[in-house]
Backbone as CSV, one residue per row, in Angstrom:
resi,resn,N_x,N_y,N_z,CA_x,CA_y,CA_z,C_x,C_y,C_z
1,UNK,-24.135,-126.373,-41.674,-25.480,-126.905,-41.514,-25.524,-128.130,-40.605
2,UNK,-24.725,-128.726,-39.781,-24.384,-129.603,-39.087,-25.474,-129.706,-38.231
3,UNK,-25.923,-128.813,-37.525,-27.025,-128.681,-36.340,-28.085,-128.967,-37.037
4,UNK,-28.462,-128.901,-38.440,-29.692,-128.975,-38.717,-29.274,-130.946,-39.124
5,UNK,-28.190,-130.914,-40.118,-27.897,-132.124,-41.209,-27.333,-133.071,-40.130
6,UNK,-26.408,-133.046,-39.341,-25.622,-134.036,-38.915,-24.200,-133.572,-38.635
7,UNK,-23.695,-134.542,-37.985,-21.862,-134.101,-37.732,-21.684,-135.098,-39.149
8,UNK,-21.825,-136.425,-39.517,-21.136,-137.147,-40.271,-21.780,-136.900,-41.995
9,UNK,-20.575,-137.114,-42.663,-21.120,-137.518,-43.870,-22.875,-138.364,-44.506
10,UNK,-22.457,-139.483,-43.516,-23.707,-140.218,-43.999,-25.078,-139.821,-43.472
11,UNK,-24.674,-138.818,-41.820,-26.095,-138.564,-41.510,-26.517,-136.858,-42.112
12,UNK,-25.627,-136.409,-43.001,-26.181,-135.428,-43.672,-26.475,-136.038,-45.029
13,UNK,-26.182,-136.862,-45.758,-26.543,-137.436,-46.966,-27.914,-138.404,-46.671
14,UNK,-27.998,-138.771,-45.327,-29.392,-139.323,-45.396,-30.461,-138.279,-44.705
15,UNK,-30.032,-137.238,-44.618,-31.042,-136.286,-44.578,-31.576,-135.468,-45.832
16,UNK,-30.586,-135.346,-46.753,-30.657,-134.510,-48.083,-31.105,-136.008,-48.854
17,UNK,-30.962,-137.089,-48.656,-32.004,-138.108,-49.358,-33.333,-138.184,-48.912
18,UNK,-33.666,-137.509,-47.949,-35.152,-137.802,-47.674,-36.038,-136.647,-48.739
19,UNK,-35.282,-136.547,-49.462,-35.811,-135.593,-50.263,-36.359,-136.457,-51.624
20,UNK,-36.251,-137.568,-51.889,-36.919,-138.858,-53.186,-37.896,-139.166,-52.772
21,UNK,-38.146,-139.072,-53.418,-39.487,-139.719,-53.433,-39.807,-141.121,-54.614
22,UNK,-40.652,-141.831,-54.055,-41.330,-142.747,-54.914,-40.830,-142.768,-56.270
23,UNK,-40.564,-143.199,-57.260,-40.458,-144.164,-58.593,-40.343,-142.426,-58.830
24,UNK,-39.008,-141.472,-58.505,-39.084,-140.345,-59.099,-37.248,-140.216,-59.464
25,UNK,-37.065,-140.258,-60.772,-35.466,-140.260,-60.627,-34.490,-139.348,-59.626
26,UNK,-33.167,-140.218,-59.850,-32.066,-139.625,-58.210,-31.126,-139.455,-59.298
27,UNK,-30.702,-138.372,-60.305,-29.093,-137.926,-60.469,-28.328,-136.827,-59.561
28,UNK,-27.385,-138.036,-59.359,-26.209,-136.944,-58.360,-25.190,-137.202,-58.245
29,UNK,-24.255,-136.247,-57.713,-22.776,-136.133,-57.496,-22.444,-136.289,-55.801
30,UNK,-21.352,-136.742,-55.312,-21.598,-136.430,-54.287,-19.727,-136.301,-53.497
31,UNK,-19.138,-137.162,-54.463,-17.629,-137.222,-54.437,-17.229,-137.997,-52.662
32,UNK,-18.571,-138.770,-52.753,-18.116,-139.529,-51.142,-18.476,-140.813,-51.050
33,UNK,-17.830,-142.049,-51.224,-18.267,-143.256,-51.092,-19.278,-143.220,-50.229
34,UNK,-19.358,-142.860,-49.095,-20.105,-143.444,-47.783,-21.668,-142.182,-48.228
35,UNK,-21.412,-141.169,-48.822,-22.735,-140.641,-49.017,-23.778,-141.066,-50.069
36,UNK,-22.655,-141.571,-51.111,-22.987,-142.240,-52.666,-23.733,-143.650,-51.759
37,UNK,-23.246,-144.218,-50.945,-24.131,-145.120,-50.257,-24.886,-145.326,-50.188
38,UNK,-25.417,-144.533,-48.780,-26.866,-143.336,-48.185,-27.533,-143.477,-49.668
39,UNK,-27.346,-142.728,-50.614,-28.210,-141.777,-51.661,-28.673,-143.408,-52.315
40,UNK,-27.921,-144.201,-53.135,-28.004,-145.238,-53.501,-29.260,-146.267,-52.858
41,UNK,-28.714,-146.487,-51.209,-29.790,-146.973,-51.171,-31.216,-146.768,-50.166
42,UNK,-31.283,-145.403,-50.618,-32.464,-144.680,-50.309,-33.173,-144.886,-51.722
43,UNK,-32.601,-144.275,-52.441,-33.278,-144.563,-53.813,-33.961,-145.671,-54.030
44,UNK,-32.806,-146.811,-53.763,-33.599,-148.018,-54.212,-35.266,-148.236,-53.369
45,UNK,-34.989,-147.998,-52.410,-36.165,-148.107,-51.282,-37.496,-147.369,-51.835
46,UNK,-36.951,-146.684,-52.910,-38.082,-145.585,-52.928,-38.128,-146.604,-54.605
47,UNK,-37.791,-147.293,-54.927,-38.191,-147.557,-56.508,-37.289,-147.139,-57.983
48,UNK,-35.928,-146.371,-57.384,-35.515,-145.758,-58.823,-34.009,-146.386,-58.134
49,UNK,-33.259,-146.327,-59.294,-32.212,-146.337,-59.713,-31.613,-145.122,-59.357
50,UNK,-30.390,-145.221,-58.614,-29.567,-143.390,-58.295,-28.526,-143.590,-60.181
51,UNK,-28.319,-142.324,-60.309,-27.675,-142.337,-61.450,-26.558,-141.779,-60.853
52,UNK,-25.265,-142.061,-60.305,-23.768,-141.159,-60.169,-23.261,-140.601,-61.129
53,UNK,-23.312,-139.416,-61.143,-22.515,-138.664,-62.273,-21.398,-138.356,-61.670
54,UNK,-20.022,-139.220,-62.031,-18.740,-139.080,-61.369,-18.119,-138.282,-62.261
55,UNK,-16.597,-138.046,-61.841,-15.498,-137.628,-62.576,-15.293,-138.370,-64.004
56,UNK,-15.254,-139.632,-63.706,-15.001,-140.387,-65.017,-16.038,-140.047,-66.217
57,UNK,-17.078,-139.894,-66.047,-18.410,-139.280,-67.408,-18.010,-138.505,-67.880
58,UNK,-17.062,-137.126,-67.736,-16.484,-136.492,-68.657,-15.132,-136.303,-69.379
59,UNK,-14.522,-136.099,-69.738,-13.318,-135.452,-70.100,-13.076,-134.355,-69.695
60,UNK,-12.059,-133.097,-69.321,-11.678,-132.320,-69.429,-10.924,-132.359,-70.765
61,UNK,-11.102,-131.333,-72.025,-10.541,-131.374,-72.755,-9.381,-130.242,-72.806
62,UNK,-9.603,-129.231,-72.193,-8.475,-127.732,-71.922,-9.270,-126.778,-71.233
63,UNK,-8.086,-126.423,-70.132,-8.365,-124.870,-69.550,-7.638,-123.627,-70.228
64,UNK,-8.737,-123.008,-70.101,-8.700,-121.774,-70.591,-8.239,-120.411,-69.948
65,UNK,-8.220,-119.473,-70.420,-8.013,-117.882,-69.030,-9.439,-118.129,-68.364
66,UNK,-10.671,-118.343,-69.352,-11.707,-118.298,-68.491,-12.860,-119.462,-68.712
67,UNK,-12.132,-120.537,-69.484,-13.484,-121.114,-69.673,-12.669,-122.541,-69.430
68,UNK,-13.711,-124.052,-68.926,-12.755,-124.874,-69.126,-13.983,-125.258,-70.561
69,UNK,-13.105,-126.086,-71.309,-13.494,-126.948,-72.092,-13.795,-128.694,-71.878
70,UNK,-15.008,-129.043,-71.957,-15.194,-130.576,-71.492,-15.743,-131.558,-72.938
71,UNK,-15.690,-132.671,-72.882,-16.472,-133.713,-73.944,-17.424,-134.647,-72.341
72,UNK,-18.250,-134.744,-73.242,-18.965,-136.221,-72.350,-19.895,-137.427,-73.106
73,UNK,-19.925,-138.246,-73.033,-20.291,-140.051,-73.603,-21.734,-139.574,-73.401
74,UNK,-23.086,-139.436,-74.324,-24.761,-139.852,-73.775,-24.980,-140.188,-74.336
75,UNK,-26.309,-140.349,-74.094,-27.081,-140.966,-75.139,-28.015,-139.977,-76.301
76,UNK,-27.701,-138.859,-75.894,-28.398,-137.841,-76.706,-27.259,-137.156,-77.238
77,UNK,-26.438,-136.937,-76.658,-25.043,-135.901,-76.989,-24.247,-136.841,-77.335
78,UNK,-23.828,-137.940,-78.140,-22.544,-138.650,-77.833,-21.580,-137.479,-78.400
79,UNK,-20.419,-137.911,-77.662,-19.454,-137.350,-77.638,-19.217,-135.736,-78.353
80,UNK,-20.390,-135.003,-77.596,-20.200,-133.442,-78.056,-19.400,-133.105,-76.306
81,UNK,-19.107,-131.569,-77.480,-18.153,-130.998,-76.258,-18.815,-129.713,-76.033
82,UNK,-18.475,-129.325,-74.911,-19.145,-128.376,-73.921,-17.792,-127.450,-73.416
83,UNK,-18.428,-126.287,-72.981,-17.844,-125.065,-72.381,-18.673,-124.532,-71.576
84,UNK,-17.383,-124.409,-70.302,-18.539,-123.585,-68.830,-17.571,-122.376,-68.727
85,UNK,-18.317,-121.142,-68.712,-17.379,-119.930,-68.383,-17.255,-120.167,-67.080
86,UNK,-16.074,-120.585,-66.813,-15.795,-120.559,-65.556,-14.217,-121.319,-65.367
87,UNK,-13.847,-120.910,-64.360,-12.450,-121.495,-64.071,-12.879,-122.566,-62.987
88,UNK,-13.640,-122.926,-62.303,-14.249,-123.394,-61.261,-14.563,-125.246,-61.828
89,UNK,-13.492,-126.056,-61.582,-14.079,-127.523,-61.977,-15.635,-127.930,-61.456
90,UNK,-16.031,-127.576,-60.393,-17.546,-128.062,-59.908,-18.135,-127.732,-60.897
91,UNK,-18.021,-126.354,-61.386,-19.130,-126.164,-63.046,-19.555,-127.029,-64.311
92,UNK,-18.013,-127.905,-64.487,-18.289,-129.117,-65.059,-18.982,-130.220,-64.735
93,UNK,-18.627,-130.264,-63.075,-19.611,-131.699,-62.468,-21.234,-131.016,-62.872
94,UNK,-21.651,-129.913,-62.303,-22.841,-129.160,-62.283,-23.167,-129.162,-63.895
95,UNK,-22.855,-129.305,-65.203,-23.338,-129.743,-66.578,-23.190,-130.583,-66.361
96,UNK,-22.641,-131.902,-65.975,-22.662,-132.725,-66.392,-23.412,-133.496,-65.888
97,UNK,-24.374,-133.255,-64.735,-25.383,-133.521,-63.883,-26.500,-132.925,-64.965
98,UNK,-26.201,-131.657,-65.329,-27.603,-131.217,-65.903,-27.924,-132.237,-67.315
99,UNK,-27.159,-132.582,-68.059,-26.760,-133.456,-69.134,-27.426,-134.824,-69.230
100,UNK,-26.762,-135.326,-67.767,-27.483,-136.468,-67.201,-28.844,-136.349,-67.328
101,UNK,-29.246,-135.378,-66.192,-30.702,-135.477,-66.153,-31.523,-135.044,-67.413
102,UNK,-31.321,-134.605,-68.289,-31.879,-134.436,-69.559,-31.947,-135.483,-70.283
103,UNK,-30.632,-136.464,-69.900,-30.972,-137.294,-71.047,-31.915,-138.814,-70.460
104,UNK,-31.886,-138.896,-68.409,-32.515,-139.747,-67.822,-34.231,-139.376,-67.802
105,UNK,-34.525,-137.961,-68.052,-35.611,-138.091,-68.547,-36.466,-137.433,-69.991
106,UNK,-35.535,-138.190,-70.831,-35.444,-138.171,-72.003,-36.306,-136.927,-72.541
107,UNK,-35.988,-135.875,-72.364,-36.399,-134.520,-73.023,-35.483,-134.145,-74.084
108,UNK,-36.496,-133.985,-75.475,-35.766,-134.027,-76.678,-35.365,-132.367,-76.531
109,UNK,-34.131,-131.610,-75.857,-33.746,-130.542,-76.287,-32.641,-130.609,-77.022
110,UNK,-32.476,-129.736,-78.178,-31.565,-130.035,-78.993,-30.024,-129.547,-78.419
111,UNK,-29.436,-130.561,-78.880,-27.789,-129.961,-78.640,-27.118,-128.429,-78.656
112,UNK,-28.138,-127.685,-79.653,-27.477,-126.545,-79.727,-28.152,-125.232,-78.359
113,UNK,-28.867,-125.749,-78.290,-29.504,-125.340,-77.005,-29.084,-125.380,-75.852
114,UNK,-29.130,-127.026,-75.564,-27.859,-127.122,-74.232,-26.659,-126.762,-74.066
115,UNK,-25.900,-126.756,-75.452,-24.572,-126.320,-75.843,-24.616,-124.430,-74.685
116,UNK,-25.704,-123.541,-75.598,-25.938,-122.818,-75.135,-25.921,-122.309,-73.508
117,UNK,-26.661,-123.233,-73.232,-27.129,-123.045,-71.365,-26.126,-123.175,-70.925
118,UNK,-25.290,-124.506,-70.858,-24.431,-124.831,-70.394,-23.084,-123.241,-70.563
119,UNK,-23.015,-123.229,-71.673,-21.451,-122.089,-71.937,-22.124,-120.583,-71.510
120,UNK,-23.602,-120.879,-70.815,-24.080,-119.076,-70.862,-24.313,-119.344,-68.866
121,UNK,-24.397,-120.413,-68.597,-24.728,-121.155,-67.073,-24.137,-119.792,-65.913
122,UNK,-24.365,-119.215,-65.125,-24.031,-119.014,-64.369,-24.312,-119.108,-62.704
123,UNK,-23.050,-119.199,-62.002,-23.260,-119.078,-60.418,-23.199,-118.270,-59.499
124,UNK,-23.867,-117.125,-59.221,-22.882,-115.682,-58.681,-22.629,-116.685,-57.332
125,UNK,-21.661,-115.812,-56.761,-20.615,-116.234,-55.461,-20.136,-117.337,-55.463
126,UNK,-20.294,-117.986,-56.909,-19.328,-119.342,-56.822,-17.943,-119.505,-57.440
127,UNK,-16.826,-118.900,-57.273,-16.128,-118.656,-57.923,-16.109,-117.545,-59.113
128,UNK,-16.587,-116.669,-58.526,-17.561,-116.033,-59.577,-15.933,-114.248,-59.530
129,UNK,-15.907,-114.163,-60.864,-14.531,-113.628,-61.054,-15.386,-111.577,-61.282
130,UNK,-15.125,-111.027,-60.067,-15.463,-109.377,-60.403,-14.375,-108.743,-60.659
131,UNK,-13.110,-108.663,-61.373,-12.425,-108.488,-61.801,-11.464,-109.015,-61.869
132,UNK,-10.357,-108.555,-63.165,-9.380,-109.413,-63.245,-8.474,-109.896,-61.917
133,UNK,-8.482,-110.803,-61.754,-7.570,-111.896,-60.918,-8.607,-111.538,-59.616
134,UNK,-9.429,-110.991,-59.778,-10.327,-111.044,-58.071,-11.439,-111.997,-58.244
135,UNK,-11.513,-112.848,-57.315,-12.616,-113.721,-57.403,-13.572,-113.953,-55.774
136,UNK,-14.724,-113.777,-55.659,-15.307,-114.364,-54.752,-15.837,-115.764,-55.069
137,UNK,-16.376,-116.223,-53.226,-16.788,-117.648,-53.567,-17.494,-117.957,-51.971
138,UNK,-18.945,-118.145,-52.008,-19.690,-118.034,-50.793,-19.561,-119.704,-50.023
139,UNK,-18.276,-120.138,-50.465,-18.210,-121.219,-50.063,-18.394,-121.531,-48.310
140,UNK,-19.476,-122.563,-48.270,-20.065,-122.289,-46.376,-19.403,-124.110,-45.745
141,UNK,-18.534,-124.380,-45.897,-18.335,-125.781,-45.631,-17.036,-126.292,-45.637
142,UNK,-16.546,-126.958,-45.343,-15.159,-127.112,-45.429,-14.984,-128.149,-46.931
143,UNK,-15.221,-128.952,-47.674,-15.414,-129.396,-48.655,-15.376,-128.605,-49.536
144,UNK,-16.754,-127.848,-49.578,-16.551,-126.205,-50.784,-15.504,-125.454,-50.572
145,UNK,-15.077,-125.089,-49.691,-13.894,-124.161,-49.191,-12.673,-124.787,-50.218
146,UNK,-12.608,-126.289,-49.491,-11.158,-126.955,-50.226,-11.233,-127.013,-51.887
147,UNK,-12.664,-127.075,-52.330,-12.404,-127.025,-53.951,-12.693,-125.505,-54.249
148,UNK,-12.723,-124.642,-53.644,-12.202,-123.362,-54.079,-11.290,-123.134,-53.862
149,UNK,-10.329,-123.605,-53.280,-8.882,-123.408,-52.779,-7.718,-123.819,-54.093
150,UNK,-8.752,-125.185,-54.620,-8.057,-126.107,-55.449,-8.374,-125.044,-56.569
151,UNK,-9.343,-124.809,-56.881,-9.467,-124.244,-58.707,-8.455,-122.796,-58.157
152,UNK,-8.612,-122.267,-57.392,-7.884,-120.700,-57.233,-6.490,-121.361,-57.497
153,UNK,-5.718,-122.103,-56.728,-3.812,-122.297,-57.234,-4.261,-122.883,-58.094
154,UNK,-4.566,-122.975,-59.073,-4.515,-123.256,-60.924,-4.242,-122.336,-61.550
155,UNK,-5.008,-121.680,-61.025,-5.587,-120.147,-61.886,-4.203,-119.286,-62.330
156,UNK,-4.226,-118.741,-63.578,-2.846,-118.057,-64.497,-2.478,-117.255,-63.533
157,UNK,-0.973,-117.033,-62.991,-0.909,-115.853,-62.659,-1.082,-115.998,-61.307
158,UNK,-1.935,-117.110,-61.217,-1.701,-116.877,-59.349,-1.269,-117.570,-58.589
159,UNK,-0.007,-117.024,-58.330,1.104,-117.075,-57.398,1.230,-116.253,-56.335
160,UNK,0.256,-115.293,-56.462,0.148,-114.093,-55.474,-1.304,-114.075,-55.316
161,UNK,-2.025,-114.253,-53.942,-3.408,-114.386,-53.868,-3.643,-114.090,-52.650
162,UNK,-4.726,-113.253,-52.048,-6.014,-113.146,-51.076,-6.718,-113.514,-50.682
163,UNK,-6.803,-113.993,-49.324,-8.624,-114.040,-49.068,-8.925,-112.864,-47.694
164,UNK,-10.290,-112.634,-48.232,-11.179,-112.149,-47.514,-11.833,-113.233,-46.614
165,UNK,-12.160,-113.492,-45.231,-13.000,-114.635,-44.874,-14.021,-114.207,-43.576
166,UNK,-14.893,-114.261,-43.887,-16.097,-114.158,-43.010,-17.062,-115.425,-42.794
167,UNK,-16.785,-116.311,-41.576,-17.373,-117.556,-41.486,-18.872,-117.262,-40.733
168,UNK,-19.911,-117.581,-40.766,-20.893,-117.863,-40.191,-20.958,-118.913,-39.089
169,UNK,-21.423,-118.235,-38.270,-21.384,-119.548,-36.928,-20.092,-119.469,-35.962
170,UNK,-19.153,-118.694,-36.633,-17.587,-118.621,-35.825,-16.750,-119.555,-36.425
171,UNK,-16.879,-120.889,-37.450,-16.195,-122.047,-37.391,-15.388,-120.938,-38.955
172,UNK,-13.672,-120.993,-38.583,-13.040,-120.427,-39.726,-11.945,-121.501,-39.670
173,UNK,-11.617,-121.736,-41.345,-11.082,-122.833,-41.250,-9.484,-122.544,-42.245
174,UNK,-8.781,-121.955,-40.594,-7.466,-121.548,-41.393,-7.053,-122.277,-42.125
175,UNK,-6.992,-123.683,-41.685,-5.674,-124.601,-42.238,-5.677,-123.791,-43.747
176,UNK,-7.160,-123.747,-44.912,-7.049,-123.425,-46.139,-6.283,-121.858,-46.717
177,UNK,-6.249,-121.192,-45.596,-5.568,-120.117,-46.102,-3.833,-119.693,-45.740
């Protein structure tokens, strides 16, 4: 998306911030000092507080064949634990964003509910497993690419692995395979 967003980090994060508006909450992830920046202080400009939902807000408590297991600190959930079917760590950042924002704008849904969403959540083409040990992943970026690269050598068993790769635009980015 470069042609539309930017070549750099910060001038695609201050394009995907022009998306706040006024005294309207900002939770996000972004895993980039210099974008966490941008987002930060766009927000402020606009009246709200950005909320970072980093690595540190949760625990990983165990991986599974297919699920990881997480805990996270709120103010509505303290210290309940969560399950994302998925082998895919972003799935955890992605609850734990949703978590956030439930509890930044304080919507009383009950725990057993979210418990629910969260362990029933799905992403097709995001790591998304169509049979045993086969997995696709519509990853379009070099960032997404590298954390599908990362959750796949985790994964049981795989020591022996594939890719299929079809880049859009022409840009293919061997180094990962």
């Amino acid at each position: 998306h470069t042609e539309y967003l930017g070549d750099t980090i910060s001038e695609i994060a201050g394009e995907k911030a022009g998306i706040i508006k006024e005294n309207t909450p900002v939770i996000y992830n972004t895993g980039s000092e210099k974008a966490d920046k941008v987002i930060e202080d766009y927000a402020k400009k606009m009246g709200e507080k950005a909320i970072n939902v980093a690595k540190t807000d949760y625990i990983i408590n165990e991986f599974t064949h297919k699920t990881i297991d997480f805990s996270m600190e709120s103010g509505y959930y303290n210290g309940c634990n969560f399950s994302v079917i998925s082998r895919a760590q972003y799935q955890v950042e992605n609850a734990a964003l949703a978590i956030r924002t439930i509890e930044r704008l304080q919507l009383e849904i009950p725990y057993e509910t979210v418990h629910k969403g969260i362990r029933n959540m799905k992403w097709p083409g995001r790591m998304e497993q169509i049979e045993e040990n086969i997995y696709i992943d519509g990853a379009h970026n070099e960032p997404a690419i590298a954390k599908f690269m990362e959750n796949i050598r985790w994964h049981p068993g795989g020591n022996q692995w594939y890719t299929v790769k079809k880049f859009y635009g022409g840009t293919v980015y061997e180094r990962f395979f």
